[in-house]
PAFI-760791 format. One record per atom (N, C-alpha, C): residue number from 1; residue in three letters; x, y, z. Coordinates in steps of 0.2 Angstrom, whole numbers, plus 5000, padded with zeros to 4 digits. Layout:
<atoms>
NUM,ALA,X,Y,Z $
...
</atoms>
This chain:
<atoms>
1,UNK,5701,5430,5259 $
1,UNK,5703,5427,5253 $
1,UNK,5709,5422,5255 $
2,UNK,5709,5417,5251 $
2,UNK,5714,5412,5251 $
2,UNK,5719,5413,5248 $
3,UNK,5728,5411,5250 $
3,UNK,5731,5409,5244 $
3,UNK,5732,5409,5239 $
4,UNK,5727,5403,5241 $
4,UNK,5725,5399,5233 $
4,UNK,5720,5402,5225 $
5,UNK,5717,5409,5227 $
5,UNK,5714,5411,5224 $
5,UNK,5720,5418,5221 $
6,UNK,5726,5417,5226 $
6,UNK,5729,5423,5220 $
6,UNK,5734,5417,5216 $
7,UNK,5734,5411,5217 $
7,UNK,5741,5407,5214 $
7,UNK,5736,5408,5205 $
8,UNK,5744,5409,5201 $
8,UNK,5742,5409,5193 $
8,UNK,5739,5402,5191 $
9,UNK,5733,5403,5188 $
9,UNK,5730,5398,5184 $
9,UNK,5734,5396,5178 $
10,UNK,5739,5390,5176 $
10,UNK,5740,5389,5169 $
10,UNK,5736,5385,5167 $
11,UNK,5736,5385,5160 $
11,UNK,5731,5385,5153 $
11,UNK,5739,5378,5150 $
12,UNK,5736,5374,5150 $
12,UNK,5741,5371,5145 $
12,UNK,5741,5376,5140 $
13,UNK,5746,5375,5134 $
13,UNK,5747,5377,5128 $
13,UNK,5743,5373,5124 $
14,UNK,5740,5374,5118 $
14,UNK,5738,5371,5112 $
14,UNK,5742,5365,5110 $
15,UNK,5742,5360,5105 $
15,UNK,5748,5358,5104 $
15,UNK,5747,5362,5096 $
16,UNK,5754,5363,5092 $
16,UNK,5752,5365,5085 $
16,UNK,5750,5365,5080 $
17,UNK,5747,5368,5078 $
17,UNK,5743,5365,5071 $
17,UNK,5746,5366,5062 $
18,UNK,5752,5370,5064 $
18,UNK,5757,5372,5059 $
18,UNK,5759,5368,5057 $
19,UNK,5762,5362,5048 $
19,UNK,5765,5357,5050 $
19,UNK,5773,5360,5050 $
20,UNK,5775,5364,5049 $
20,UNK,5781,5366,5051 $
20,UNK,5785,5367,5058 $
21,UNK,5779,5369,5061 $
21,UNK,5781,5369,5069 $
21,UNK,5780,5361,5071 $
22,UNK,5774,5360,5069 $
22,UNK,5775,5351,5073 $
22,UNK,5782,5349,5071 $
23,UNK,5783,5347,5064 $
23,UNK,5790,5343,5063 $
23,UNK,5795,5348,5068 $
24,UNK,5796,5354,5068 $
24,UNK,5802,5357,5072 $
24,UNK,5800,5355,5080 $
25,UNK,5794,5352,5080 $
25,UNK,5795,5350,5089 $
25,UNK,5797,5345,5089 $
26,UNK,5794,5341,5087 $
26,UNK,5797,5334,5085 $
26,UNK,5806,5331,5085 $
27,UNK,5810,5338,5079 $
27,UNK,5813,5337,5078 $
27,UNK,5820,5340,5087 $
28,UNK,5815,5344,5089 $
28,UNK,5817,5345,5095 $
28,UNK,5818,5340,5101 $
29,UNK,5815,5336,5100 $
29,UNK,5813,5331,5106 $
29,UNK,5819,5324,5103 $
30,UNK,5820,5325,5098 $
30,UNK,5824,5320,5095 $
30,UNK,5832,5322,5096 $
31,UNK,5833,5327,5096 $
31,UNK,5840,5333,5097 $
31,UNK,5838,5332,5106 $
32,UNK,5835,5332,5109 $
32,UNK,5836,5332,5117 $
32,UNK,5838,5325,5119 $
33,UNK,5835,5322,5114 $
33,UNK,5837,5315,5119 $
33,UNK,5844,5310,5112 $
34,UNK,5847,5315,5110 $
34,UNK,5851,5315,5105 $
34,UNK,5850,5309,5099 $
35,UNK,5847,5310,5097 $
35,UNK,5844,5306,5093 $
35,UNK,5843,5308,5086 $
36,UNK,5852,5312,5085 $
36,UNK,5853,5318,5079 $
36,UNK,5849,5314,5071 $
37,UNK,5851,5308,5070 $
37,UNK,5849,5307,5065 $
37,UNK,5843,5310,5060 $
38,UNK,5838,5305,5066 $
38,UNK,5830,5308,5068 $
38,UNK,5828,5316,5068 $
39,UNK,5833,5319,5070 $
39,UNK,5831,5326,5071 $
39,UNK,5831,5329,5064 $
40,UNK,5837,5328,5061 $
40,UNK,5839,5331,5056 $
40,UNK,5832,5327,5051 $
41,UNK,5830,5323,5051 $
41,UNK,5825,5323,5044 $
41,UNK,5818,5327,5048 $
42,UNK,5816,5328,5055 $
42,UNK,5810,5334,5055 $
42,UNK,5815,5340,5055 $
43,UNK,5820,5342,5057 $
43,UNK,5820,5347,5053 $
43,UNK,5819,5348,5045 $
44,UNK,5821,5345,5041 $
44,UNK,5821,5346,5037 $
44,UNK,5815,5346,5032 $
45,UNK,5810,5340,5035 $
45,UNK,5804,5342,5035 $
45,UNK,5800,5349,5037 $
46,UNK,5801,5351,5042 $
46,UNK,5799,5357,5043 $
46,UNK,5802,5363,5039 $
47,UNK,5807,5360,5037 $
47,UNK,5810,5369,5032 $
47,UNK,5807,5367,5025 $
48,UNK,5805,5360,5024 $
48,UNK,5800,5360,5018 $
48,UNK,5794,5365,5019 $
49,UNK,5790,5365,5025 $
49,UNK,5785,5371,5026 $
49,UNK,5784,5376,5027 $
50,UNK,5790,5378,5030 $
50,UNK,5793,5387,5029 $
50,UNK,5802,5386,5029 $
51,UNK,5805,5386,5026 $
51,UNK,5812,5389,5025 $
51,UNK,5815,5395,5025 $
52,UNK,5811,5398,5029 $
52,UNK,5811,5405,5030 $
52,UNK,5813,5406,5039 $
53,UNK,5813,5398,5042 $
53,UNK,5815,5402,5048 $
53,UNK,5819,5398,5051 $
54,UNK,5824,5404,5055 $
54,UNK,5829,5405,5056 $
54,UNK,5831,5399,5061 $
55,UNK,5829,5397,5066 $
55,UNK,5829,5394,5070 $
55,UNK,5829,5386,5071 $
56,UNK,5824,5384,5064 $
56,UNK,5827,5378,5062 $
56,UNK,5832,5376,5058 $
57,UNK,5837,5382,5053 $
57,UNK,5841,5381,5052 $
57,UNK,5847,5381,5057 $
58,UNK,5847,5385,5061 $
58,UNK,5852,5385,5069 $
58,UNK,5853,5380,5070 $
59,UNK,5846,5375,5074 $
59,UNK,5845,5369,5076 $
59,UNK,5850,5363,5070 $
60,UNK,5848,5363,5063 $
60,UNK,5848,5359,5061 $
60,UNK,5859,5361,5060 $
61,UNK,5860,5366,5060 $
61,UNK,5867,5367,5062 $
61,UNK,5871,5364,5068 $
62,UNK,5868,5364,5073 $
62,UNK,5869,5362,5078 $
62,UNK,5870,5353,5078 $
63,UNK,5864,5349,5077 $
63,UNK,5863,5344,5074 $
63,UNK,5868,5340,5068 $
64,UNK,5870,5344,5062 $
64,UNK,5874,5342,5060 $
64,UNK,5881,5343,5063 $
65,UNK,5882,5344,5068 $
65,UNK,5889,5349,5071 $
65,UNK,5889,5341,5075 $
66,UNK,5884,5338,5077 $
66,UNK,5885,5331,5080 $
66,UNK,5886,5328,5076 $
67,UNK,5885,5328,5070 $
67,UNK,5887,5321,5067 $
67,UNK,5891,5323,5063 $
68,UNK,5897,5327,5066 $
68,UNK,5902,5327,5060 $
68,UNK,5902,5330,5053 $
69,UNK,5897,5333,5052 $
69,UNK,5893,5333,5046 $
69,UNK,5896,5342,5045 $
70,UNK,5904,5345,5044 $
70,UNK,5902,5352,5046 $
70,UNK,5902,5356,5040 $
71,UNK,5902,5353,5034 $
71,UNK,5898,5359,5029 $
71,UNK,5893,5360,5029 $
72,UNK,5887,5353,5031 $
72,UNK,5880,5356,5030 $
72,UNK,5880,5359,5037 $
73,UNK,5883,5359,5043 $
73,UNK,5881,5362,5050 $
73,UNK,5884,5370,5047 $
74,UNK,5890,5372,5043 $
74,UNK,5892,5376,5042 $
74,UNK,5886,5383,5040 $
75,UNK,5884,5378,5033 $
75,UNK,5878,5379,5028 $
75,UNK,5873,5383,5032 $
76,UNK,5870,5378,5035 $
76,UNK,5862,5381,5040 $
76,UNK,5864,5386,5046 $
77,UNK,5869,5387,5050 $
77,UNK,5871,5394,5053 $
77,UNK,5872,5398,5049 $
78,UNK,5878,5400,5043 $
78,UNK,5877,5404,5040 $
78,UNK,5868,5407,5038 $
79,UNK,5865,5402,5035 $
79,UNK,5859,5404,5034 $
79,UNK,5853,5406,5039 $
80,UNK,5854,5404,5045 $
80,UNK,5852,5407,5050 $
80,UNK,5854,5415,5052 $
81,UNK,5860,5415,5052 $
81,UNK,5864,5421,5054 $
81,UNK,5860,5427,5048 $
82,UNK,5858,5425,5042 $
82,UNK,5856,5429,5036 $
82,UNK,5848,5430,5037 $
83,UNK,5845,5424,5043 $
83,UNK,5838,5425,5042 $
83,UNK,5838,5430,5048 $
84,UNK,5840,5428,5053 $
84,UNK,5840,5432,5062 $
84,UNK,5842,5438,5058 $
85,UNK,5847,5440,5056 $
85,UNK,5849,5446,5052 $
85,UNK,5843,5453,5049 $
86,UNK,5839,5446,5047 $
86,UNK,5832,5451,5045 $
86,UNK,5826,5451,5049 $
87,UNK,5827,5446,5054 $
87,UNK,5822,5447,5059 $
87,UNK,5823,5450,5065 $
88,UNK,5831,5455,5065 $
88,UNK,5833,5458,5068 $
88,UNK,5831,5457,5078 $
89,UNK,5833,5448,5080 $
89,UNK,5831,5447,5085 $
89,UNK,5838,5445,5086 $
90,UNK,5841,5452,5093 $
90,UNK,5847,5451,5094 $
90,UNK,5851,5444,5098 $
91,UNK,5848,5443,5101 $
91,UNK,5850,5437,5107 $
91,UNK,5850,5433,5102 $
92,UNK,5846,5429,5094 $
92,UNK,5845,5425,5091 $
92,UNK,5851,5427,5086 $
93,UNK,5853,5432,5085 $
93,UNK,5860,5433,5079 $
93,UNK,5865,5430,5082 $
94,UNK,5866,5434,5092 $
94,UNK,5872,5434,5095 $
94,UNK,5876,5425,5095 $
95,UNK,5866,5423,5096 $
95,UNK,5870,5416,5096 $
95,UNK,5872,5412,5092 $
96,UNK,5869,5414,5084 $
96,UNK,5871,5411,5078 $
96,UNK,5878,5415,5077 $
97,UNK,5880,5419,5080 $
97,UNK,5888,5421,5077 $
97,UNK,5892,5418,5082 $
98,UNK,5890,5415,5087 $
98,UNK,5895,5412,5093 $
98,UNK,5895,5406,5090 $
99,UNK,5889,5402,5088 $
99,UNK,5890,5396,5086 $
99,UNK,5896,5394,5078 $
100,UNK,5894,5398,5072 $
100,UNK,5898,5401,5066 $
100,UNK,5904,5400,5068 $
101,UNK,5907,5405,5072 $
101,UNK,5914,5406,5074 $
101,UNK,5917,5398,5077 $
102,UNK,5910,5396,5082 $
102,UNK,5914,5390,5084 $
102,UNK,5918,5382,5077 $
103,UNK,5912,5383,5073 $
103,UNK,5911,5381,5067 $
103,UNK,5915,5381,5065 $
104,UNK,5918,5387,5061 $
104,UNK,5923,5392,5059 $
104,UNK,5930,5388,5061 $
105,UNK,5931,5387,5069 $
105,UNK,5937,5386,5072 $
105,UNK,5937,5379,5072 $
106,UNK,5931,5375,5070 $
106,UNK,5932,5367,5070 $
106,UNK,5933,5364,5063 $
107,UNK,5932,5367,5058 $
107,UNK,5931,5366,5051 $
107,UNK,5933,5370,5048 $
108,UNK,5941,5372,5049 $
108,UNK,5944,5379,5046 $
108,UNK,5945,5378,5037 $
109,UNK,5946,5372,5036 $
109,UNK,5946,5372,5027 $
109,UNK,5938,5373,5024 $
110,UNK,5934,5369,5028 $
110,UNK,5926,5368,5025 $
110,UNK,5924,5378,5025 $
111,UNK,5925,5380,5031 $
111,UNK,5923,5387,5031 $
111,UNK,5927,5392,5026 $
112,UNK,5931,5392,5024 $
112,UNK,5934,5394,5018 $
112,UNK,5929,5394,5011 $
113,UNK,5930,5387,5011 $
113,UNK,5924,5386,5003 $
113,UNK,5919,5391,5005 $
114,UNK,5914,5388,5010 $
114,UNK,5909,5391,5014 $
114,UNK,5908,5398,5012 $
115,UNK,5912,5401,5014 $
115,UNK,5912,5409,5014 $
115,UNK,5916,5412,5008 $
116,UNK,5917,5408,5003 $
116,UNK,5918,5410,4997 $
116,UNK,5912,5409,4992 $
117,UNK,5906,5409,4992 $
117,UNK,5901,5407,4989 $
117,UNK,5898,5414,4989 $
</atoms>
């Protein structure tokens, strides 16, 4: 036998069929090559399709934290932090509380309101 008969076969990936996932890849590719504006309307679009998940509002926190924006970056970690919270995915809380805090320390009046609601 050959090498080449034990090397792993990949499979591309599917692309997805969810429009909620597409707009979040999208809005991913636009956040990598900083193109925040752009980002923040497929996120936003995709939370029109599920609003329920955690990770677009992260992103979309992170995203507005670039543009200055830090009540709505504020906004979308807290609500991350409250979704991971119940999808009890510890690596995804740890980093919404890392992020929050940093928030927290960069927008000490806006966090105030924030966590008075």
């Amino acid at each position: 036998m050959s090498d080449r008969e034990f090397e792993p076969r990949l499979t591309p990936k599917p692309p997805p069929t969810d429009p909620a996932e597409i707009h979040f890849k999208n809005a991913w590719q636009h956040r990598k090559f900083k193109r925040y504006q752009e980002a923040v309307d497929e996120f936003l679009k995709s939370l029109e399709h599920n609003p329920d998940k955690g990770a677009t509002h992260f992103n979309l926190g992170l995203v507005y934290d670039q543009l200055n924006e830090g009540r709505r970056a504020l906004t979308h970690v807290e609500k991350a932090l409250a979704l991971f919270g119940t999808e009890q995915h510890a690596s995804n809380n740890a980093a919404a509380q890392s992020l929050f805090k940093k928030l927290v320390n960069k927008y000490p009046d806006l966090a105030q309101d924030i966590q008075k609601k």
